[in-house]
C-alpha positions as CSV (number, residue, x, y, z in Angstrom):
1,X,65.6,130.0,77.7
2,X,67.9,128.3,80.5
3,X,65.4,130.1,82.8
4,X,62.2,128.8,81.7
5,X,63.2,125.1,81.5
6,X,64.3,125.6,85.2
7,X,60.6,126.9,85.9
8,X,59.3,124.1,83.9
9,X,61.7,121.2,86.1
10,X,60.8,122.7,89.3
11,X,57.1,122.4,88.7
12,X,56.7,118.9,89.0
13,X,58.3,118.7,92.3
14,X,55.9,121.3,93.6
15,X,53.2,119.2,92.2
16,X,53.9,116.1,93.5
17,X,54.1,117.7,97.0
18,X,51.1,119.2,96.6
19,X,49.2,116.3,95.4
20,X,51.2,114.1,98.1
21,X,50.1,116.0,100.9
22,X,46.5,116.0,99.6
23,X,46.5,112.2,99.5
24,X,47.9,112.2,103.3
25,X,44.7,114.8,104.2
26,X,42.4,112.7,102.2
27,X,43.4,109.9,104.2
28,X,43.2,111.0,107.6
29,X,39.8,112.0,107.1
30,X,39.3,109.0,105.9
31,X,40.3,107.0,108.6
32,X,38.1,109.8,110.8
33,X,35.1,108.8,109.4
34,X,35.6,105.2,109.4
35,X,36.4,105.0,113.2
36,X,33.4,107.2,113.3
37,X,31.1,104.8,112.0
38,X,32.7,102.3,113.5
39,X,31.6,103.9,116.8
40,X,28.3,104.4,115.1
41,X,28.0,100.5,114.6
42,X,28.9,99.7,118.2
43,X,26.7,102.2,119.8
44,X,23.6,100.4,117.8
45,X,24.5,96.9,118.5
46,X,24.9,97.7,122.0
47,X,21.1,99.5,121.5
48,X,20.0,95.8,119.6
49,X,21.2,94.0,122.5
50,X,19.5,95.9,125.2
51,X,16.6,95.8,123.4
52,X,16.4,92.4,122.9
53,X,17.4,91.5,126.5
54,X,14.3,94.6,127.5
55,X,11.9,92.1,125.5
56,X,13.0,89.2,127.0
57,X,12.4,90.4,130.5
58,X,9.4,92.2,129.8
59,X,6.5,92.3,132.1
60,X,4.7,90.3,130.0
61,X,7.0,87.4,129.3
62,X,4.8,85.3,126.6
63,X,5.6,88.6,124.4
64,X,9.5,88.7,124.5
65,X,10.1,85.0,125.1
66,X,9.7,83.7,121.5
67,X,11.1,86.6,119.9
68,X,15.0,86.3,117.9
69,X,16.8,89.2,117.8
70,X,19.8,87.3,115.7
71,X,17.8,85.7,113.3
């Protein structure tokens, strides 16, 4: 009977680890796909503002002049 309450104690602990170190992998990817998409975000305002500024200085300036990219 001693035995089984020991078995029964222990298990918690190896629970907790268990679901502590799932947390901690959780979050790490996580934090992956946030700087990820952070990336993402840059790369396309970069891509907004280049095509904006191609717009502005097109060949034909009448086109790009009036037009607000920010608006």
């Amino acid at each position: 009977m001693i035995d089984a309450t020991l078995a029964t104690m222990a298990d918690p602990v190896s629970t907790v680890q268990t679901v502590a170190s799932s947390l901690a992998t959780q979050k790490t990817a996580t934090e992956v796909g946030t700087a990820l998409l952070a990336n993402a975000l840059d790369t396309q305002k970069i891509m907004g503002d280049a095509t904006v500024r191609m717009m502005e200085n097109s060949v034909t300036p009448h086109i790009g002049g009036g037009f607000d990219g920010y608006a």
